[in-house]
HTML snippet that shows the backbone in 3Dmol.js (N, CA, C, O; Angstrom):
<script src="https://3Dmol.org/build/3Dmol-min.js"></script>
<div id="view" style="width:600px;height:400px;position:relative"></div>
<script>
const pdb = `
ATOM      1  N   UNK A   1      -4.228 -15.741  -7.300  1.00  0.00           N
ATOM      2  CA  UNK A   1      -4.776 -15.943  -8.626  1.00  0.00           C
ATOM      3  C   UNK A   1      -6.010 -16.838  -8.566  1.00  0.00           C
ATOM      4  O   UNK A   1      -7.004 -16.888  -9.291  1.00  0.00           O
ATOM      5  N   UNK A   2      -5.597 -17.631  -7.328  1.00  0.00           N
ATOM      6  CA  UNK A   2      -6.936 -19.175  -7.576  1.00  0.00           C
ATOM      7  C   UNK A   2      -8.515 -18.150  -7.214  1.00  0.00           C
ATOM      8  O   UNK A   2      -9.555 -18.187  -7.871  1.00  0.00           O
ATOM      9  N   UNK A   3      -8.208 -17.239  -5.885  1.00  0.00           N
ATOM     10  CA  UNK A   3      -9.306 -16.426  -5.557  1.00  0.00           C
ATOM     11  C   UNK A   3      -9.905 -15.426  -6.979  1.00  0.00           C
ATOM     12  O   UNK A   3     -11.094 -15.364  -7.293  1.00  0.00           O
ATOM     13  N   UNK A   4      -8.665 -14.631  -7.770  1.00  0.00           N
ATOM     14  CA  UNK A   4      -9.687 -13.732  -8.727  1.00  0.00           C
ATOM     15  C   UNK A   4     -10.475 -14.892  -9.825  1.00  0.00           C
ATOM     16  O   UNK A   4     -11.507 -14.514 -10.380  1.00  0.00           O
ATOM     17  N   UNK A   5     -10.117 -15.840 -10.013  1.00  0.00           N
ATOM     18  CA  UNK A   5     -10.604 -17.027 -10.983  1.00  0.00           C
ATOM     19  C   UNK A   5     -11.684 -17.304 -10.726  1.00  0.00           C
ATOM     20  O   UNK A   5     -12.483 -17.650 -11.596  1.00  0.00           O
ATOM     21  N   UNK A   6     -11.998 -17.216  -9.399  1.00  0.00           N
ATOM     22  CA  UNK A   6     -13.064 -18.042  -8.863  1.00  0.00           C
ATOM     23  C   UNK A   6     -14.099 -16.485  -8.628  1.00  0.00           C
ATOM     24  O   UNK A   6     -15.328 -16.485  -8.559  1.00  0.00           O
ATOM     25  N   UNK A   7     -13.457 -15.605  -8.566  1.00  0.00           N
ATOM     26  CA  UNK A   7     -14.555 -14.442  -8.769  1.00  0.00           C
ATOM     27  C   UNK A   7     -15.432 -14.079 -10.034  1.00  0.00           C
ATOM     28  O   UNK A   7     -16.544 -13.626 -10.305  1.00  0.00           O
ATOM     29  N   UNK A   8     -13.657 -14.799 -10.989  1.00  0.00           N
ATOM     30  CA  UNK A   8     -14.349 -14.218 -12.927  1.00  0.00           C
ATOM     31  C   UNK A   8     -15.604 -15.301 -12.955  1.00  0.00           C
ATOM     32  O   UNK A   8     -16.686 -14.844 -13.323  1.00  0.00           O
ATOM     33  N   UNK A   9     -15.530 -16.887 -12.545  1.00  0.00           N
ATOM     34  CA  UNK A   9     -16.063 -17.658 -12.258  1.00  0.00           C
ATOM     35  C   UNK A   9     -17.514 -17.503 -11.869  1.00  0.00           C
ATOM     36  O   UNK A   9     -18.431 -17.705 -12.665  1.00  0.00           O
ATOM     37  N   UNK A  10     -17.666 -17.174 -10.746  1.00  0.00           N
ATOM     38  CA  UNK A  10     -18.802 -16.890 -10.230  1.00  0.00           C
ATOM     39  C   UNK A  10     -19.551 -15.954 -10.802  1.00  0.00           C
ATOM     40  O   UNK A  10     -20.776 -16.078 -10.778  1.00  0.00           O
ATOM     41  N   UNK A  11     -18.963 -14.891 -11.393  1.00  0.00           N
ATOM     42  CA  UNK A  11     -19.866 -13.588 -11.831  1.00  0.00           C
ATOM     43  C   UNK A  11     -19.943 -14.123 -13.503  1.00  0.00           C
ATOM     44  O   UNK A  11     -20.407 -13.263 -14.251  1.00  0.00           O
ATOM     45  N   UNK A  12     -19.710 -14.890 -13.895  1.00  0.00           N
ATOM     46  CA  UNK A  12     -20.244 -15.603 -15.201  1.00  0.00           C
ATOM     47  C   UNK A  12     -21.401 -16.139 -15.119  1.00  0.00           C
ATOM     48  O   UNK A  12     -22.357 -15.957 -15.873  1.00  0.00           O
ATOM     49  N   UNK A  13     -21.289 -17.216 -13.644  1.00  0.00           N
ATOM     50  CA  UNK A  13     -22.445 -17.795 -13.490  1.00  0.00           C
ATOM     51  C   UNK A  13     -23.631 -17.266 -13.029  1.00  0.00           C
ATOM     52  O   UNK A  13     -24.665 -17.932 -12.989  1.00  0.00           O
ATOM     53  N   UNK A  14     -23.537 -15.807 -12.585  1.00  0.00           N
ATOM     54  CA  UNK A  14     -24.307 -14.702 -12.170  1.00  0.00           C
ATOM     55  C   UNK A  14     -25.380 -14.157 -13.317  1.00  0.00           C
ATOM     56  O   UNK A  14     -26.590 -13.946 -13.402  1.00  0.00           O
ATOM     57  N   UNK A  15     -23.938 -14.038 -14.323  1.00  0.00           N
ATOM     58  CA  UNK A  15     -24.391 -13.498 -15.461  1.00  0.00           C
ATOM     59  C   UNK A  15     -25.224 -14.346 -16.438  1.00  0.00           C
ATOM     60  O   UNK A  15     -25.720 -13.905 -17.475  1.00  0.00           O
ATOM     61  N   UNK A  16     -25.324 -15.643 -15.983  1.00  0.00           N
ATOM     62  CA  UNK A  16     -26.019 -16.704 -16.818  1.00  0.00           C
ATOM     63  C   UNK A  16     -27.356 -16.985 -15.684  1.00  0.00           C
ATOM     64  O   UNK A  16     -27.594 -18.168 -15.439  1.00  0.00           O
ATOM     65  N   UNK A  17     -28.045 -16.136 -15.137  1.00  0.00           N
ATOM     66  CA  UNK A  17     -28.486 -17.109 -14.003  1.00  0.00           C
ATOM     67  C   UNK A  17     -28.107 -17.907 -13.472  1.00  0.00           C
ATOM     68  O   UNK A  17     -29.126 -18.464 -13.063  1.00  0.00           O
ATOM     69  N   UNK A  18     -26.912 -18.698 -12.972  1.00  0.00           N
ATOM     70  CA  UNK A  18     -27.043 -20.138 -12.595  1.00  0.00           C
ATOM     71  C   UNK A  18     -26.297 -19.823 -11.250  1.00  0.00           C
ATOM     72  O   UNK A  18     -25.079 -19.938 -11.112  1.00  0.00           O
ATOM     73  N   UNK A  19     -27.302 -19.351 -10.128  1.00  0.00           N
ATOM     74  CA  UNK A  19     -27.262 -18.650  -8.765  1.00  0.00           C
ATOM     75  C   UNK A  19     -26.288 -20.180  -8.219  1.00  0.00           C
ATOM     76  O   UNK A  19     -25.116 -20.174  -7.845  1.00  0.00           O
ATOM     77  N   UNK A  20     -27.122 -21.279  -8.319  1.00  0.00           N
ATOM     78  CA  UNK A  20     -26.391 -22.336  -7.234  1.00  0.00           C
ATOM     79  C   UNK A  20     -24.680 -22.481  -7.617  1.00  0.00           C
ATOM     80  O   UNK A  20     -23.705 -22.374  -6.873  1.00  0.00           O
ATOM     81  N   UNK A  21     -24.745 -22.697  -8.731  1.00  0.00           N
ATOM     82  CA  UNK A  21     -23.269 -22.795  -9.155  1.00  0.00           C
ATOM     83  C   UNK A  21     -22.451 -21.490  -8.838  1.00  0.00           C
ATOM     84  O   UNK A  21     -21.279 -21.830  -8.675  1.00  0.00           O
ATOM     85  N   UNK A  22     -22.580 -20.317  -8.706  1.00  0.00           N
ATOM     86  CA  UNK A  22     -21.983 -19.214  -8.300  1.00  0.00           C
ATOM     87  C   UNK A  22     -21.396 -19.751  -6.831  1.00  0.00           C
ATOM     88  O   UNK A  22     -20.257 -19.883  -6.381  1.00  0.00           O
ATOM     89  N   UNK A  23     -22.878 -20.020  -6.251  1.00  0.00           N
ATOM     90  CA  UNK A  23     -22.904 -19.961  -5.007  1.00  0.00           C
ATOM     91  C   UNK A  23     -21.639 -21.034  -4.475  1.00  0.00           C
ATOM     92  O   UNK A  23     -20.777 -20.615  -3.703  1.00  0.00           O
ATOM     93  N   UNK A  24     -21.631 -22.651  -5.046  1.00  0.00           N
ATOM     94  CA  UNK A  24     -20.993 -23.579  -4.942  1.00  0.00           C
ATOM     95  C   UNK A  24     -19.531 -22.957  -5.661  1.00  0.00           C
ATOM     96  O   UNK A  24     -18.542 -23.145  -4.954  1.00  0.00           O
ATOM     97  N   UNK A  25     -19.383 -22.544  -6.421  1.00  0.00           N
ATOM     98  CA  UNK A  25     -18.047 -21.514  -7.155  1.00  0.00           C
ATOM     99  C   UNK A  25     -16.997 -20.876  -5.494  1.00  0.00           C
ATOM    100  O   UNK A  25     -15.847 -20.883  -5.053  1.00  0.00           O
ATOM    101  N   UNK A  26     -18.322 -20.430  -5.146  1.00  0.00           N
ATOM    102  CA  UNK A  26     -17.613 -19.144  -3.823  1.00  0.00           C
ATOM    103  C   UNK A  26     -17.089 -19.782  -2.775  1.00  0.00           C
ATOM    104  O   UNK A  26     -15.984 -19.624  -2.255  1.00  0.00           O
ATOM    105  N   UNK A  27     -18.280 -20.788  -2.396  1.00  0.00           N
ATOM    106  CA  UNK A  27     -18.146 -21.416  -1.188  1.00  0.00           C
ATOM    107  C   UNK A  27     -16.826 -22.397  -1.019  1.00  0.00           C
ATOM    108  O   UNK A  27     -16.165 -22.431   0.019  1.00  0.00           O
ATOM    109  N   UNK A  28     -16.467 -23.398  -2.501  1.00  0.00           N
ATOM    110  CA  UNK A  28     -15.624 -23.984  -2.861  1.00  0.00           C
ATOM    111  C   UNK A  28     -14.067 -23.492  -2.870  1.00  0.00           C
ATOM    112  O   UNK A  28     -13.106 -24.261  -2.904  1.00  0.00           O
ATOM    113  N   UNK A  29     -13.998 -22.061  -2.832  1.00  0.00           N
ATOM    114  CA  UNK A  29     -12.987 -21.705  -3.838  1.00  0.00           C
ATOM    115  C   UNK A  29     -12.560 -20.129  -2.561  1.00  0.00           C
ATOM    116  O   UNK A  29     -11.448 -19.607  -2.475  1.00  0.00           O
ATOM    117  N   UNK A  30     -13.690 -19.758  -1.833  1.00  0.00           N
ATOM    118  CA  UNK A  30     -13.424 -18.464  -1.242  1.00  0.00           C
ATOM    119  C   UNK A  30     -14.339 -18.903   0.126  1.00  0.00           C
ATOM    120  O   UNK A  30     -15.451 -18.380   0.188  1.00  0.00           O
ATOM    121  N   UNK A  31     -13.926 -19.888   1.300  1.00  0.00           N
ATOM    122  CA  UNK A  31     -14.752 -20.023   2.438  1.00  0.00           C
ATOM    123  C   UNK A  31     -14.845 -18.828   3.310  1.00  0.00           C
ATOM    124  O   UNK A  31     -13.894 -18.047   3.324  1.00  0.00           O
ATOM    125  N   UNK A  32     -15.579 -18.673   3.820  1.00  0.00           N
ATOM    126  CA  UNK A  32     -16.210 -18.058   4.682  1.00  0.00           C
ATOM    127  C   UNK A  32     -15.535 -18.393   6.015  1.00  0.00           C
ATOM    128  O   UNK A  32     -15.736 -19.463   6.591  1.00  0.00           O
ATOM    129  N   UNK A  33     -14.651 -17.345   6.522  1.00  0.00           N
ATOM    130  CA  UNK A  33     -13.923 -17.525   8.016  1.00  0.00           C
ATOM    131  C   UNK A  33     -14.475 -16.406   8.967  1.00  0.00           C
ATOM    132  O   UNK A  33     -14.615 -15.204   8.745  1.00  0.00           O
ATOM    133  N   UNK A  34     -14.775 -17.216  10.198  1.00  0.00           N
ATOM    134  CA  UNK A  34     -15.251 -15.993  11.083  1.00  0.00           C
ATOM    135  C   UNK A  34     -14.053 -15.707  11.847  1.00  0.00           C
ATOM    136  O   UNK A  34     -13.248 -16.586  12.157  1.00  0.00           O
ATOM    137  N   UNK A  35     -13.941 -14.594  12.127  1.00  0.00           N
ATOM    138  CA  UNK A  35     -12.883 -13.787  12.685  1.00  0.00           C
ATOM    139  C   UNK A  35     -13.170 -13.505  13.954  1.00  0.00           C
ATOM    140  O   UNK A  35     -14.302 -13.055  14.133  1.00  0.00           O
ATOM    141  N   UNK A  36     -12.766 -13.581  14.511  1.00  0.00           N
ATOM    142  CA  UNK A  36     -13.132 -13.546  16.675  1.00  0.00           C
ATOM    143  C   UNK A  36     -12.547 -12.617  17.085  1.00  0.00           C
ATOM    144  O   UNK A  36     -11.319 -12.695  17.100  1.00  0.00           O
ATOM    145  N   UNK A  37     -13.041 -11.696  17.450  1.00  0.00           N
ATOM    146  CA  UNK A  37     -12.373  -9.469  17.968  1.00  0.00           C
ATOM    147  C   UNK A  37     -12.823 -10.175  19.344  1.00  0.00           C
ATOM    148  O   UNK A  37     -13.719 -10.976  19.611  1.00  0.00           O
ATOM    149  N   UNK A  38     -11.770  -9.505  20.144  1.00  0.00           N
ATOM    150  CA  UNK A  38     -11.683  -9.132  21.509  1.00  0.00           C
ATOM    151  C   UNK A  38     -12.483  -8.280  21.333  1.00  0.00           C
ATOM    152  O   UNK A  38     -12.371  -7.676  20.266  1.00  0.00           O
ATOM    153  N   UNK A  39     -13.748  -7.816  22.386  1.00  0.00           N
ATOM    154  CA  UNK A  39     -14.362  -6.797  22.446  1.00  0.00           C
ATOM    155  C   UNK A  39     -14.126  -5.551  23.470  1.00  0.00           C
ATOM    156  O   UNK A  39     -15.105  -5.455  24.210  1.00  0.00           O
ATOM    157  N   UNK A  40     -13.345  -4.777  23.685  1.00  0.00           N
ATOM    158  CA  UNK A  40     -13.090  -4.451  24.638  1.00  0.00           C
ATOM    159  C   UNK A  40     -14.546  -3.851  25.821  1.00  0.00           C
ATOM    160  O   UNK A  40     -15.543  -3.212  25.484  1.00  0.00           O
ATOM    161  N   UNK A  41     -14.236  -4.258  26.965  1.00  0.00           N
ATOM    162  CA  UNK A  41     -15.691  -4.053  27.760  1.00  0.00           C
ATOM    163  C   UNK A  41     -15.130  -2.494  28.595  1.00  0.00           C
ATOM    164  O   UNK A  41     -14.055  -2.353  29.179  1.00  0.00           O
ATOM    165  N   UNK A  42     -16.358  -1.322  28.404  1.00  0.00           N
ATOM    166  CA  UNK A  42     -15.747  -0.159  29.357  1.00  0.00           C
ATOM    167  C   UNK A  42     -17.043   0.163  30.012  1.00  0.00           C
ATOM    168  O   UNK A  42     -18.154   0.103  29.486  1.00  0.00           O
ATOM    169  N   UNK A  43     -16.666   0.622  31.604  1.00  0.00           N
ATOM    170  CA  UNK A  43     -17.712   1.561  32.233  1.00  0.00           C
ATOM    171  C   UNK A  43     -18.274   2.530  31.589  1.00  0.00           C
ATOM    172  O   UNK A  43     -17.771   2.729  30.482  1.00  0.00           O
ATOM    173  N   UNK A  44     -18.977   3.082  31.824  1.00  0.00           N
ATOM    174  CA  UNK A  44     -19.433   4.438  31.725  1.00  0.00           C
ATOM    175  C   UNK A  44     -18.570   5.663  31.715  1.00  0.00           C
ATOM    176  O   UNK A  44     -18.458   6.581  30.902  1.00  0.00           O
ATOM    177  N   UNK A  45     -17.779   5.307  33.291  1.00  0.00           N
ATOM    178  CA  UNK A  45     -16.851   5.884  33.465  1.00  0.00           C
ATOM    179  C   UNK A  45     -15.859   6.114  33.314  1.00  0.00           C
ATOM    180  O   UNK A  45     -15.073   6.948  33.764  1.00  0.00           O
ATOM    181  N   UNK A  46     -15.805   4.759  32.111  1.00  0.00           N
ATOM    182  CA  UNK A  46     -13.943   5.102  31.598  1.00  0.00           C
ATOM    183  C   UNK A  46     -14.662   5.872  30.130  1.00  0.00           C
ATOM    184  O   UNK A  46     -14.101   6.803  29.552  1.00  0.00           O
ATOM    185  N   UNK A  47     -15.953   5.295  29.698  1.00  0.00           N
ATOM    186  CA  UNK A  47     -16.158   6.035  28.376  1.00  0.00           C
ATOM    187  C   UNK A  47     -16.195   7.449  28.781  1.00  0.00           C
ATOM    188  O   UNK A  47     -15.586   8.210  28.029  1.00  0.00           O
ATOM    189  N   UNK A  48     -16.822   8.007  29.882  1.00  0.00           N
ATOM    190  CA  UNK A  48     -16.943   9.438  29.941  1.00  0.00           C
ATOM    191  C   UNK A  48     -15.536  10.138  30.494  1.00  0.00           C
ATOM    192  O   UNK A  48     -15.422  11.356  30.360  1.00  0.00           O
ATOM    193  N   UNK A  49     -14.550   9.434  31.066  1.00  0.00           N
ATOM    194  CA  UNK A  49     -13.523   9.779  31.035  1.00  0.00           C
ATOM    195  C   UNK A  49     -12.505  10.324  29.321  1.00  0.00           C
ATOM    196  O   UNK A  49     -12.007  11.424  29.079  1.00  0.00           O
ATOM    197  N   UNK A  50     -12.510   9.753  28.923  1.00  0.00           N
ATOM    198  CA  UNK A  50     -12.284   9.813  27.331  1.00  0.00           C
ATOM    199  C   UNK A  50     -12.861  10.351  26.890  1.00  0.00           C
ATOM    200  O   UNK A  50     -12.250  11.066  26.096  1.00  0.00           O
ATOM    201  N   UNK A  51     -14.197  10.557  26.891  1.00  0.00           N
ATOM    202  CA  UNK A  51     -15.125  12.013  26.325  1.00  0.00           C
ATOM    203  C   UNK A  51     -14.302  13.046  27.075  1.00  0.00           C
ATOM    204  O   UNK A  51     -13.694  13.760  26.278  1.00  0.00           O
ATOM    205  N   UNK A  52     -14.025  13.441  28.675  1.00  0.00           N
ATOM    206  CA  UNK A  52     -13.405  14.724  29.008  1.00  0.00           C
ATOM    207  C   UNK A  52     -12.326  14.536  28.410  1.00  0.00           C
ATOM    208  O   UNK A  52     -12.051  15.217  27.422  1.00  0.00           O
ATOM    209  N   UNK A  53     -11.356  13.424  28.950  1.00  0.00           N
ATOM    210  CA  UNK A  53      -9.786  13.525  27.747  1.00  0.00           C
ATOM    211  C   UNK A  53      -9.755  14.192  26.441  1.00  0.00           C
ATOM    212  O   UNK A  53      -8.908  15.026  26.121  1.00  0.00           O
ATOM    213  N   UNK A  54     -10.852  13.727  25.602  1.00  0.00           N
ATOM    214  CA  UNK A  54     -10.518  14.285  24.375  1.00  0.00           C
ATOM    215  C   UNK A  54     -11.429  15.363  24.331  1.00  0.00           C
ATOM    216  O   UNK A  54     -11.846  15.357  23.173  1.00  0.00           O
ATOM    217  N   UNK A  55     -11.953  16.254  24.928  1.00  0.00           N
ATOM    218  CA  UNK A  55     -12.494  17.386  25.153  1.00  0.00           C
ATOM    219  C   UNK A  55     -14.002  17.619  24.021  1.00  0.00           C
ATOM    220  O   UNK A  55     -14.503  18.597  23.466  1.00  0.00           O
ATOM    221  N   UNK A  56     -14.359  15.987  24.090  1.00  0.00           N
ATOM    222  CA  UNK A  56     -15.930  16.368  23.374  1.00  0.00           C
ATOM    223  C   UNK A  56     -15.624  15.904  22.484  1.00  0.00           C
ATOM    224  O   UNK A  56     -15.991  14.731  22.551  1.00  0.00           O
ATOM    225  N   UNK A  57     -14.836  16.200  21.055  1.00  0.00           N
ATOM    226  CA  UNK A  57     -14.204  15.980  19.909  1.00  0.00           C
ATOM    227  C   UNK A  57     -14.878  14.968  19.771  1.00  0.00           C
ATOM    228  O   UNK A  57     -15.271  14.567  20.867  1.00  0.00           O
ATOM    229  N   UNK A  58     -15.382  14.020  18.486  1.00  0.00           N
ATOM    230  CA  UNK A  58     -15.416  13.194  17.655  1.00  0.00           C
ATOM    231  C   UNK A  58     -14.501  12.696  17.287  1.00  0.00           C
ATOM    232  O   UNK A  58     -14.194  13.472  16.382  1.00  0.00           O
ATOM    233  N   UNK A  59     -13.527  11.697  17.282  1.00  0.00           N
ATOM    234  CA  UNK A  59     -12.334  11.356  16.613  1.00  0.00           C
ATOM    235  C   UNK A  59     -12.738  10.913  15.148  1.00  0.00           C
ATOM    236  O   UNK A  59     -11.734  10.695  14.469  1.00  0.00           O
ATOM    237  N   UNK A  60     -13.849  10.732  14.519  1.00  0.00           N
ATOM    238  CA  UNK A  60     -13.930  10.641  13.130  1.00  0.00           C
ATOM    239  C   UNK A  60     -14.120  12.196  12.342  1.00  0.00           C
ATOM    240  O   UNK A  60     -13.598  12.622  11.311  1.00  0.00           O
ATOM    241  N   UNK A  61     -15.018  12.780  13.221  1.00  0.00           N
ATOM    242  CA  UNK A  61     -15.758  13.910  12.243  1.00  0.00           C
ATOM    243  C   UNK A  61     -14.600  15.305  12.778  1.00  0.00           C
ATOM    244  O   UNK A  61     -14.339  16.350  12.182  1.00  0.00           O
ATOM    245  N   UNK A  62     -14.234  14.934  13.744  1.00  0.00           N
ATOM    246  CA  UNK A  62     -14.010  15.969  14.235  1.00  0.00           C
ATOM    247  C   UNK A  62     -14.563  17.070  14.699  1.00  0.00           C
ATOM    248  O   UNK A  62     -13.864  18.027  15.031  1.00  0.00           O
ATOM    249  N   UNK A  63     -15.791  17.084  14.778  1.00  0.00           N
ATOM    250  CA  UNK A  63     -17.212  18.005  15.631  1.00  0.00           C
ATOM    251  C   UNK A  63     -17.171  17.503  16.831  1.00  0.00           C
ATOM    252  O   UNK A  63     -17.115  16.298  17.076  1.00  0.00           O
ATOM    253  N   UNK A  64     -17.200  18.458  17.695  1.00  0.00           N
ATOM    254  CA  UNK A  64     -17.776  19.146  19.012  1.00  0.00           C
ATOM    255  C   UNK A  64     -19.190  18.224  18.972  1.00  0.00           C
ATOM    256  O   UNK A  64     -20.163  18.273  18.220  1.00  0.00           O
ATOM    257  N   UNK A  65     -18.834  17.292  20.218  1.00  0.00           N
ATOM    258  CA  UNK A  65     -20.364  16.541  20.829  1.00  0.00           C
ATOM    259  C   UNK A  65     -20.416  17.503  22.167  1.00  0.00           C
ATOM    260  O   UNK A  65     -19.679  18.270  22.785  1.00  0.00           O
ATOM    261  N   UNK A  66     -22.050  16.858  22.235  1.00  0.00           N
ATOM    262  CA  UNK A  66     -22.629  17.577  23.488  1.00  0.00           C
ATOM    263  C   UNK A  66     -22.306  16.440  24.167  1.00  0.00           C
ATOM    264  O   UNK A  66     -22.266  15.262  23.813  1.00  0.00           O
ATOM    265  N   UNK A  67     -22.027  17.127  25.463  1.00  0.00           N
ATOM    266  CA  UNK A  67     -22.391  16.199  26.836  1.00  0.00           C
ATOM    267  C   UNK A  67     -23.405  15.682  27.024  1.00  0.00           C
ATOM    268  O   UNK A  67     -24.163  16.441  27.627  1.00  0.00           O
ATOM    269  N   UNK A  68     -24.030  14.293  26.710  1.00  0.00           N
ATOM    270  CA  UNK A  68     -25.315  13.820  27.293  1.00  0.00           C
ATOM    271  C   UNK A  68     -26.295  14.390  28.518  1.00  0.00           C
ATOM    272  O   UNK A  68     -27.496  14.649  28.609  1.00  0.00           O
ATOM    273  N   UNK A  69     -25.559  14.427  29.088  1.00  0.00           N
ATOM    274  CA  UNK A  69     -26.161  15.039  30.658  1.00  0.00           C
ATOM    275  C   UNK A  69     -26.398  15.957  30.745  1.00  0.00           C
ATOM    276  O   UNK A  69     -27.121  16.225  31.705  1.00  0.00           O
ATOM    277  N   UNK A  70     -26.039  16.921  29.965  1.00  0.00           N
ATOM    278  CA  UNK A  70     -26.155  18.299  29.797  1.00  0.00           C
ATOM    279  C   UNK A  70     -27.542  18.834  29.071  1.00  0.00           C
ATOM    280  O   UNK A  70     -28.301  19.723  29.458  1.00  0.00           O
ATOM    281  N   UNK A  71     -27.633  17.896  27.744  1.00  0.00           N
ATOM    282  CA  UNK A  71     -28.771  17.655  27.711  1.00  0.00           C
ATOM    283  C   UNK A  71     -30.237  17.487  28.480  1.00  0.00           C
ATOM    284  O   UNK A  71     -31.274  18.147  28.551  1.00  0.00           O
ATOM    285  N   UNK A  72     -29.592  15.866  29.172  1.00  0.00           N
ATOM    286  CA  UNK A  72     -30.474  16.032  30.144  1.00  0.00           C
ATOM    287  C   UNK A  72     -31.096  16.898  31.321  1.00  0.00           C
ATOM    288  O   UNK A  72     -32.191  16.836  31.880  1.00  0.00           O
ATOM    289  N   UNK A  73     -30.088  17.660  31.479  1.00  0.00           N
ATOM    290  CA  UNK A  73     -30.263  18.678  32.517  1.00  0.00           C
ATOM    291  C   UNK A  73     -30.788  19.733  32.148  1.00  0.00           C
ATOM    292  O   UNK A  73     -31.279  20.427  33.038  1.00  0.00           O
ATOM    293  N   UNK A  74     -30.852  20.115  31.031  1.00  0.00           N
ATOM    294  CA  UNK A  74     -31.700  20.888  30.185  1.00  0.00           C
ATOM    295  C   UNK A  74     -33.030  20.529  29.837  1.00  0.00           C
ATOM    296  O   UNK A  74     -33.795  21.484  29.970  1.00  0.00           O
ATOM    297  N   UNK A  75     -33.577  19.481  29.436  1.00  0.00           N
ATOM    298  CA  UNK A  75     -34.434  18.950  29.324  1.00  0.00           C
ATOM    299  C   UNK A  75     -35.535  18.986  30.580  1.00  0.00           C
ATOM    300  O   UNK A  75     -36.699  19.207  30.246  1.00  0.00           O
ATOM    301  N   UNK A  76     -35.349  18.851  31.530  1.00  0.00           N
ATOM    302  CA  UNK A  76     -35.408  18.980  32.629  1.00  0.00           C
ATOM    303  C   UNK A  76     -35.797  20.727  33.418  1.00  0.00           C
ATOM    304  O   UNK A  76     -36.587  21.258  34.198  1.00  0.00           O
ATOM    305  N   UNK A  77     -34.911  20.963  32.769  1.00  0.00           N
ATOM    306  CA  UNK A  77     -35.179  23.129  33.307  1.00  0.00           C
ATOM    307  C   UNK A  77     -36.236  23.131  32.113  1.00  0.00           C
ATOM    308  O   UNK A  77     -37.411  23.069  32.476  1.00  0.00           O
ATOM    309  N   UNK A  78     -36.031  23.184  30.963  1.00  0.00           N
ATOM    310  CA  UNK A  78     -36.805  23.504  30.324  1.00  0.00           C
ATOM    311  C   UNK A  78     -38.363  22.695  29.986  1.00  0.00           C
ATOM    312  O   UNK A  78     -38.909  23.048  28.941  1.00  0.00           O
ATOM    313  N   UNK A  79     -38.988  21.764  30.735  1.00  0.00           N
ATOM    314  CA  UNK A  79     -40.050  21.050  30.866  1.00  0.00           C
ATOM    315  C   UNK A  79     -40.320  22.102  32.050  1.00  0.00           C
ATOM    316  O   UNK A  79     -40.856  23.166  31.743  1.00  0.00           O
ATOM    317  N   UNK A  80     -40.099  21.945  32.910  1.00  0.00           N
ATOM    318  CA  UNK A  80     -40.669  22.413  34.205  1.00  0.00           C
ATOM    319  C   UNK A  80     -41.045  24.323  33.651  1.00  0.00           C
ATOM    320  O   UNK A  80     -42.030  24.885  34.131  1.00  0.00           O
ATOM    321  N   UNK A  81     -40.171  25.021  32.704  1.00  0.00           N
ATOM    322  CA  UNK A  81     -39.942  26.159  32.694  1.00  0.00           C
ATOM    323  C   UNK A  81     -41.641  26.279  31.479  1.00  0.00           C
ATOM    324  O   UNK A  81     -42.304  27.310  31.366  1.00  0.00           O
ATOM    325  N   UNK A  82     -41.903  25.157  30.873  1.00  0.00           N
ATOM    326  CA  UNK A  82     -42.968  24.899  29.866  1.00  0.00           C
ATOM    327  C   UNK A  82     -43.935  24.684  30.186  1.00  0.00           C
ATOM    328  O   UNK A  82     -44.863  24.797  29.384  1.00  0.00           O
ATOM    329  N   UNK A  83     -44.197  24.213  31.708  1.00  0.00           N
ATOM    330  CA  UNK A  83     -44.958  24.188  32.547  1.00  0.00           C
ATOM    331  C   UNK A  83     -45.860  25.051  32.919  1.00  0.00           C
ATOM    332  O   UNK A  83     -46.590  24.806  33.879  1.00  0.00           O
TER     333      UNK A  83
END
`;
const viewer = $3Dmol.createViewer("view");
viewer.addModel(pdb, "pdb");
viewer.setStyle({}, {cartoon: {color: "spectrum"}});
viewer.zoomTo();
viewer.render();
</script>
């Protein structure tokens, strides 16, 4: 309850111009915590492992990615073929 108070709070003082007091409203009432993520660190080779595992797939979109390299290897025939 103390947090939505301090939201009705702040967006009053929004609504009045009075930016510092919002600001002192938020800071007072809703601090600011930084949160610390493990980042996980991967090769190349474990990422491109997991690209073959999941057979290209996107796990958001679900579309079919290209192989990078494949690309490149194309890029490559087809410069020289432009030649």
């Amino acid at each position: 309850m103390k947090e939505i108070n301090a939201i009705i709070d702040a967006s009053d003082c929004l609504l009045n111009e009075n930016l510092s007091e919002a600001k002192r409203t938020i800071e007072s009432n809703l601090p600011h915590r930084v949160i610390k993520y493990h980042k996980r660190q991967m090769t190349i080779a474990e990422k491109l492992s997991i690209f073959i595992r999941d057979g290209f797939i996107d796990r958001f979109t679900g579309e079919k990615l290209v192989f990078p390299n494949v690309l490149r290897i194309l890029s490559f025939h087809l410069q020289e073929a432009l030649d």
